[in-house]
C-alpha positions in Angstrom: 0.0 0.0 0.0 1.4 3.3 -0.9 1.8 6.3 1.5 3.0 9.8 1.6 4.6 11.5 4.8 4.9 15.1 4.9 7.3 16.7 7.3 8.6 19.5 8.4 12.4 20.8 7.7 11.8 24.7 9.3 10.3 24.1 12.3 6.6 25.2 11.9 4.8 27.9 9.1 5.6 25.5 6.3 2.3 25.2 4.9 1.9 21.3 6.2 -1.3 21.6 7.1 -2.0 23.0 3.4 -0.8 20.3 1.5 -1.9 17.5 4.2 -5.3 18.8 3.4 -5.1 18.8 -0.1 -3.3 15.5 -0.7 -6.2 14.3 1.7 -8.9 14.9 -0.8 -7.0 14.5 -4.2 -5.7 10.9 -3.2 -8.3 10.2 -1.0 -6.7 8.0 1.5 -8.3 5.6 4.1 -5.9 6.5 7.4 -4.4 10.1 8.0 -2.5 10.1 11.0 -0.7 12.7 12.9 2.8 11.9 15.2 5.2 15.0 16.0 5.0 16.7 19.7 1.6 17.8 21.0 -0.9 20.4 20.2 0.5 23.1 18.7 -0.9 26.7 17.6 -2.8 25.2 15.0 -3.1 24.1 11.2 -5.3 26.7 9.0 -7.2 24.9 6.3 -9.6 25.8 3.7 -12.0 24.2 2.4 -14.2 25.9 -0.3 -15.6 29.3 1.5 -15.0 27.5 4.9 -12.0 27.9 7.5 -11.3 25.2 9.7 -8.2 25.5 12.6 -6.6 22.3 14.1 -4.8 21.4 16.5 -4.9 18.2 18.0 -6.6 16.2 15.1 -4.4 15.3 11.4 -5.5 17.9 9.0 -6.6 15.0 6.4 -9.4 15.3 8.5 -11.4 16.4 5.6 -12.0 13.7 3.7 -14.8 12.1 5.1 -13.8 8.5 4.2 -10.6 8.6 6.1 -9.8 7.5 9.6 -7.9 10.3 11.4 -5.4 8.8 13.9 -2.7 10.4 16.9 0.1 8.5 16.4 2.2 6.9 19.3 4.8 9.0 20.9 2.6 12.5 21.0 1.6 14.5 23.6 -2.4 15.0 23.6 -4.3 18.0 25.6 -7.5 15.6 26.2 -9.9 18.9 25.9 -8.5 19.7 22.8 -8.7 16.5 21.3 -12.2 15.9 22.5 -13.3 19.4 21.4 -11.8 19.3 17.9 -13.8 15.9 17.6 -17.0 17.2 18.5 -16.7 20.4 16.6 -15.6 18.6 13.5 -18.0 15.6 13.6 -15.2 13.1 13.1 -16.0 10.2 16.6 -16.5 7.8 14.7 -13.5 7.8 13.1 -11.3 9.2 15.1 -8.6 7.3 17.4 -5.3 7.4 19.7 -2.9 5.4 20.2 -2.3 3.3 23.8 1.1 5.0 23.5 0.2 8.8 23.6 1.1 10.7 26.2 
């Protein structure tokens, strides 16, 4: 199975968010995960006329047929994770794994 990993060489303001987005819809991928450090000051995607800011949850979390995953290692803020998945609608596909901290 093929996959793409997007990562960061300048230490934030890259536009990662932007292209995680985007290759999120145009290959339209079952599992978009997220692994790094803990929540930071936030992705800013668009999506037609609408703004969305992230945090917590992979910014793939547009497409609506993938699975949007906190990969082991990263530090999770509990009330931002459980916000972000409430405000975005995503519960029943979202997970973390046993290995977070």
């Amino acid at each position: 199975m093929p996959s793409t990993v997007v990562v960061g060489g300048f230490f934030g303001d890259e536009g990662k968010g932007k292209i995680i987005s985007y290759l999120a819809k145009k290959d339209n991928p079952t599992i978009v995960v997220r692994g790094g450090a803990g929540p930071n000051a936030g992705h800013t995607i668009k999506d037609g006329n609408t703004t969305y800011k992230v945090r917590m949850l992979p910014s793939g979390f547009l497409n609506k047929n993938a699975r949007v995953m906190i990969g082991p290692g990263v530090v999770v803020d509990p009330q931002v994770f459980l916000k972000e998945i409430q405000e975005f609608g995503v519960s029943s596909r979202a997970f973390m794994d046993n290995h977070c901290g």
